[in-house]
N, C-alpha and C positions, 0 to 999 in steps of 0.2 A: 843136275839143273844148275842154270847158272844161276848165281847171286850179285844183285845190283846192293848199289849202298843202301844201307839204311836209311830214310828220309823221316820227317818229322811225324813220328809213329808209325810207321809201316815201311814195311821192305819192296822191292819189285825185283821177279824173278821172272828167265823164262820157263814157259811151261811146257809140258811135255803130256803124254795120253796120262797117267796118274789125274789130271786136271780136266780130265775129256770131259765129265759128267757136268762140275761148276762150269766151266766154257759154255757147255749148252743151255744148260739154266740159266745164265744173265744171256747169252744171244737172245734165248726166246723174251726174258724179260727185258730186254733192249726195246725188240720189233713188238713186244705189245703196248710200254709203256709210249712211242710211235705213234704207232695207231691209236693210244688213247682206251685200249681195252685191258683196263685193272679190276681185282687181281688176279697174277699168274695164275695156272688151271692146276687143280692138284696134279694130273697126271698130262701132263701136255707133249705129244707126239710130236711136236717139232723142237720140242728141248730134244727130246730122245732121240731124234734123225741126226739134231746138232752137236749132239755127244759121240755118235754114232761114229758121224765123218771127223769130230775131231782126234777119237780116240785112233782108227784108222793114220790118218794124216799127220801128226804132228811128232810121231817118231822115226817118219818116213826118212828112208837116208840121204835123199837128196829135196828134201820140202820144197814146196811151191807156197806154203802155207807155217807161219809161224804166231805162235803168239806169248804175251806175258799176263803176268797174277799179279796185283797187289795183295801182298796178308798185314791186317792188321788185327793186334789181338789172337794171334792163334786162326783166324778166319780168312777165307777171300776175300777180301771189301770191291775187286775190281778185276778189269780184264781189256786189253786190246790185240787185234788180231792183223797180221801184216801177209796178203797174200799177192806171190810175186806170180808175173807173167813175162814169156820174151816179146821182142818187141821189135817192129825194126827199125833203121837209124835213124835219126831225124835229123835236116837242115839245122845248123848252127848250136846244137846240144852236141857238149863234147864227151859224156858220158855213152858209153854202149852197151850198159846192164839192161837189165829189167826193169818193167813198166811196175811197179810198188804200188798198193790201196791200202791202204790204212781204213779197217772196217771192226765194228763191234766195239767201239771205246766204251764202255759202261762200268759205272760204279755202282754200287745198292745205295740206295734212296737214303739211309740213316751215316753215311758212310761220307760224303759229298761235301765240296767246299772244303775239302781238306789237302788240296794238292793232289790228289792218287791221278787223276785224268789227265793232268800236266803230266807226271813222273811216266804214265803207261805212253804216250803220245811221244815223249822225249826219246825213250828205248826203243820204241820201234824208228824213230828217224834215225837215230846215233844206229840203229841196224842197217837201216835202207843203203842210209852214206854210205858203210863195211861193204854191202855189194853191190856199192857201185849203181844203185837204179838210176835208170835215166829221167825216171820223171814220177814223181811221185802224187798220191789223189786219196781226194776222202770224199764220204758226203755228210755232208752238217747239218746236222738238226741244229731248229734253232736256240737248243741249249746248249751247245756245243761250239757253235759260229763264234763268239768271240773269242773261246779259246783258240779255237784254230787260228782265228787272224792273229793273234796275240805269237804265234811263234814261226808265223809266216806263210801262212796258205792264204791265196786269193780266190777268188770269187771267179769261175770260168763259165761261163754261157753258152759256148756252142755244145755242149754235150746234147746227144739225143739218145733215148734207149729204144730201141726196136721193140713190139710188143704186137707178134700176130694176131 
């Protein structure tokens, strides 16, 4: 695993399937904290899908999907998740990697306000840049939205998502 520096009480690493299980526990407590539906479910099947495909994918030899851990204390305190796609060229972008999202930034609730979401947000860009994506995207809740702008993501409006 790699090791990032040490930051002001916690480390950032990336992770690998050994981290499949926590990845799916804060994804699902991501998308419920979201929707506004606390607390997580003792036994909740979409943590366990999100474990499922992380443990799958993130040893994968050639990933589409990456992600990192904050530990603070011996513990996870966090997690963000960077999954790439090809893409093709665009008008006056001189990059020709991959399309980059940056999804699942979550830290646990007692854990927060302590940099980890900055330090997880920063590793996956300082990634993105290494392969070259051509364009990179997230979606911002609105706890999240000034961080983002705070390091340089704008506000893009024409997105639309299909939904038969």
């Amino acid at each position: 695993m790699d090791a990032s520096p040490s930051h002001a009480g916690f480390t950032v690493r990336r992770a690998d399937s050994r981290d499949a299980a926590a990845l799916g526990t804060m994804r699902a407590a991501q998308q419920r904290e979201i929707a506004d539906q606390l607390p997580p479910l003792a036994d909740d099947p979409y943590a366990s899908a999100c474990s499922a495909f992380f443990a799958r994918e993130l040893d994968a030899p050639d990933p589409w999907v990456v992600a990192w851990v904050a530990e603070a204390g011996g513990c996870i305190a966090g997690s963000v998740v960077l999954s790439l796609a090809p893409t093709l060229p665009r008008r006056g972008v001189p990059r020709s990697g991959p399309d980059g999202r940056i999804r699942s930034v979550y830290v646990f609730p007692d854990r927060r306000s302590r940099g980890i979401a900055r330090a997880l947000v920063l590793e996956a860009i300082a990634d993105a840049k290494a392969r070259n994506v051509a364009r990179l995207m997230l979606g911002a809740s609105a706890m999240g939205r000034a961080l983002y702008e705070s390091l340089g993501f704008v506000a893009k409006s024409d997105e639309m998502m299909y939904d038969p």
